[in-house]
Backbone bond lengths (Angstrom), bond angles and torsions (degrees), N, CA, C in turn:
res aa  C-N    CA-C-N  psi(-1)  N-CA   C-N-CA  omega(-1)  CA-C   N-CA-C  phi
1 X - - - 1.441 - - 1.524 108.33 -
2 X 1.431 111.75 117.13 1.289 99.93 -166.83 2.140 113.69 -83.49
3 X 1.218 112.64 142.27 1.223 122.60 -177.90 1.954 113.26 110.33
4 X 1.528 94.38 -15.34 1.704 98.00 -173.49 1.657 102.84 -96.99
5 X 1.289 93.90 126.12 2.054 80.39 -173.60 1.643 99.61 -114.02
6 X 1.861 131.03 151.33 1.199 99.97 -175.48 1.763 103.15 -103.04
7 X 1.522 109.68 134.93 1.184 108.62 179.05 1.484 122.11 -104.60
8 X 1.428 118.31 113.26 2.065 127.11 -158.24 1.991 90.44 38.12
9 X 1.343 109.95 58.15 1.735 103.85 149.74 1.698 105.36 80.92
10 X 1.429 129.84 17.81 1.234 149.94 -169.37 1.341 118.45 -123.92
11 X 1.191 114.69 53.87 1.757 101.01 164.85 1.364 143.46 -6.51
12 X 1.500 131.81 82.28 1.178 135.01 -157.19 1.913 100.67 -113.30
13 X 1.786 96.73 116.05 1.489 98.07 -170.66 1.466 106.55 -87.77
14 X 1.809 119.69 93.93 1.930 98.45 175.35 0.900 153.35 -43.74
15 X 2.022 92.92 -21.38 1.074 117.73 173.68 1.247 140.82 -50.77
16 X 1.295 95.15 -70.97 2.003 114.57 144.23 1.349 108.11 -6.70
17 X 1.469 97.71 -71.74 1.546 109.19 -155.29 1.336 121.05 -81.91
18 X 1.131 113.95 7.62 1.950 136.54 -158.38 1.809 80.48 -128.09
19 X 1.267 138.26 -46.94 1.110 120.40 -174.82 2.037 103.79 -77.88
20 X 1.324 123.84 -57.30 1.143 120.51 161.77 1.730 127.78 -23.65
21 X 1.316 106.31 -61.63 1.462 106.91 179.49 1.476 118.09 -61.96
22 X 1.743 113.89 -23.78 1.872 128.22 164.40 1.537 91.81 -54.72
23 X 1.268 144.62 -76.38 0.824 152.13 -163.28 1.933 132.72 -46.73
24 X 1.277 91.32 -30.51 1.322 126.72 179.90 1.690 102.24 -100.70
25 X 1.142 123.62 -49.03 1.740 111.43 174.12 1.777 95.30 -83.89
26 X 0.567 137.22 4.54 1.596 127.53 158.33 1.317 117.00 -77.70
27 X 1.239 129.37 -35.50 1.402 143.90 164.99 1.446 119.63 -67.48
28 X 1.309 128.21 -16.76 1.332 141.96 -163.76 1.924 98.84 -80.21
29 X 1.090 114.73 117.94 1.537 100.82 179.68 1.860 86.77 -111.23
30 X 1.839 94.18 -170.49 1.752 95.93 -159.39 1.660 92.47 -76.32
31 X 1.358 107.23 -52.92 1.354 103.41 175.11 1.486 134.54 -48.28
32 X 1.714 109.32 11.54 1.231 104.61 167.57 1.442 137.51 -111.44
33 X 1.162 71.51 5.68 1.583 103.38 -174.90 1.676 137.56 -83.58
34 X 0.969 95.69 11.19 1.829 137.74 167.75 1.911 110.71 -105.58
35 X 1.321 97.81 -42.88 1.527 89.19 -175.95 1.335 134.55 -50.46
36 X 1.245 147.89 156.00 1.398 139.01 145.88 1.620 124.63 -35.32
37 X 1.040 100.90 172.45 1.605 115.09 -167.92 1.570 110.84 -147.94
38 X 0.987 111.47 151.94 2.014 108.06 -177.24 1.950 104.21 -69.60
39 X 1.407 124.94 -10.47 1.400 135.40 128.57 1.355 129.45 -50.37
40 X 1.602 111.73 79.70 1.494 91.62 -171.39 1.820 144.03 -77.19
41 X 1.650 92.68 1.40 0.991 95.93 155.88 1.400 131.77 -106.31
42 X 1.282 122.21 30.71 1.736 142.33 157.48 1.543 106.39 -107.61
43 X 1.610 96.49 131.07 1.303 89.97 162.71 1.678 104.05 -103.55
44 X 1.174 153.07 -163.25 1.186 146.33 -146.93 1.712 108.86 -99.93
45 X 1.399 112.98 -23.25 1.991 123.09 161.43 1.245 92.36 -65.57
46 X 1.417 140.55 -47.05 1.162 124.27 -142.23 2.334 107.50 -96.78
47 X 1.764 78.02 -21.98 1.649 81.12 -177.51 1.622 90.11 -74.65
48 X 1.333 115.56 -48.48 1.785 103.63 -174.95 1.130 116.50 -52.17
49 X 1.457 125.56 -39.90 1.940 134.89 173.87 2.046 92.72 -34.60
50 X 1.605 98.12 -58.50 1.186 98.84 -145.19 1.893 104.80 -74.17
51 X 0.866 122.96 -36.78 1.624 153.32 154.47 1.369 93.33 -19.96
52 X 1.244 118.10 -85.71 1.540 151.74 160.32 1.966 106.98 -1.01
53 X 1.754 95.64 -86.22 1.228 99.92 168.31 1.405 136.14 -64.50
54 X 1.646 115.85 -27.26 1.715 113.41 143.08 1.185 141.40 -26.50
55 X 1.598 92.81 -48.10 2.014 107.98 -177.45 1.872 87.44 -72.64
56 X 0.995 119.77 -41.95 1.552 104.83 -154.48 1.738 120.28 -75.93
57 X 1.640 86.55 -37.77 1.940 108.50 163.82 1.585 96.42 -51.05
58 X 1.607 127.10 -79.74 1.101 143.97 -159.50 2.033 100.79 -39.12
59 X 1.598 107.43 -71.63 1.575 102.34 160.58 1.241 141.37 -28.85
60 X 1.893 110.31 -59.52 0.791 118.47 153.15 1.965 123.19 -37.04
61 X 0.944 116.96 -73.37 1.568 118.43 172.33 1.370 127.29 -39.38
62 X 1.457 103.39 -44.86 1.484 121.83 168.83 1.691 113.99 -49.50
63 X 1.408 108.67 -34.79 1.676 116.05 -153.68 1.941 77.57 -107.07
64 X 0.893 132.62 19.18 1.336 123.45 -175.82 1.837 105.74 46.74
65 X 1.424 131.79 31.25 1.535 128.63 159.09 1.290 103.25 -81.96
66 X 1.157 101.94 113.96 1.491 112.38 177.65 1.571 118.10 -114.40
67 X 1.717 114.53 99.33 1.483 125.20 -170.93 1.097 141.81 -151.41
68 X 1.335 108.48 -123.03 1.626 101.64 171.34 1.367 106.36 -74.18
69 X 1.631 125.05 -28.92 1.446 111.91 -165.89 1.553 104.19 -105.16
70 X 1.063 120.14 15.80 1.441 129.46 168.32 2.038 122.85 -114.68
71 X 1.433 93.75 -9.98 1.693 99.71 178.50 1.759 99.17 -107.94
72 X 1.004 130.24 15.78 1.444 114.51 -175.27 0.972 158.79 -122.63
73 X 1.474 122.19 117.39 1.802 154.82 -152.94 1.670 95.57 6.51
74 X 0.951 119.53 123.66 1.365 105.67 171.71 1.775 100.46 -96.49
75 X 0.878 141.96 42.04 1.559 145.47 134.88 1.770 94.73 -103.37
76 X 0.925 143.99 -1.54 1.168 113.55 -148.24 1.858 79.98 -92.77
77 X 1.354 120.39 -170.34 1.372 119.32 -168.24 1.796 115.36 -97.38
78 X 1.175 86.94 158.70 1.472 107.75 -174.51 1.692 98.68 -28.73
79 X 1.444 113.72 161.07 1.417 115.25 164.96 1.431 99.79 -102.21
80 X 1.468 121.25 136.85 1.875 115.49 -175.76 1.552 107.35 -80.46
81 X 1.084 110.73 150.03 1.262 136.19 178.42 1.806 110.44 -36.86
82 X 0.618 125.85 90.84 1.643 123.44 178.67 1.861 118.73 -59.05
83 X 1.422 103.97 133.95 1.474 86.30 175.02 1.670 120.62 -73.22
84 X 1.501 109.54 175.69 1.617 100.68 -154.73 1.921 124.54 52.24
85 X 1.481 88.81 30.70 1.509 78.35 169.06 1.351 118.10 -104.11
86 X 1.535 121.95 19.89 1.446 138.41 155.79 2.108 108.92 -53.95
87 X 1.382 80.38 -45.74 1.688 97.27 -156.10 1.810 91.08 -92.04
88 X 1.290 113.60 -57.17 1.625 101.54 -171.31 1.539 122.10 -83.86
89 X 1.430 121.63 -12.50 1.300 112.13 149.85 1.318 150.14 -34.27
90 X 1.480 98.42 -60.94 1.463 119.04 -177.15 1.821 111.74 -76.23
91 X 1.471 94.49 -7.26 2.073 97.51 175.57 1.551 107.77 -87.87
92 X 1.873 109.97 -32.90 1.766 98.35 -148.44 1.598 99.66 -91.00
């Protein structure tokens, strides 16, 4: 089934969750984007930065590109928010 991957024997639908997160950055206005998050060290630019560079690692891995956005430090810092990330979020 394409989009369901199994994780340790757990069916995980991306789909779902790729349609959910459209739903959720549609709601995001500019002014919210300073606020806190139940992450307290994200404020809500910075959880999308991080959101953001997930989808692209995750692709990346998927397509077998194996690189800069698939080797990296997980202390190392947030990836920033890209412009058009209204529009390219909610696709990758």
């Amino acid at each position: 089934m394409e989009g369901v991957v199994d994780v340790s024997g757990v069916p995980v639908d991306l789909g779902a969750l790729a349609k959910d997160v459209a739903v959720v950055v549609a709601g995001v206005r500019e002014e919210d984007l300073g606020r806190g998050t139940p992450c307290p060290e994200y404020d809500v630019r910075a959880l999308l930065g991080h959101l953001h560079g997930l989808c692209e690692a995750f692709a990346d891995a998927a397509g077998k590109r194996f690189g800069a956005g698939t080797e990296v430090d997980p202390s190392a810092a947030l990836p920033r928010l890209p412009e058009g990330w209204r529009e390219s979020l909610p696709v990758r």
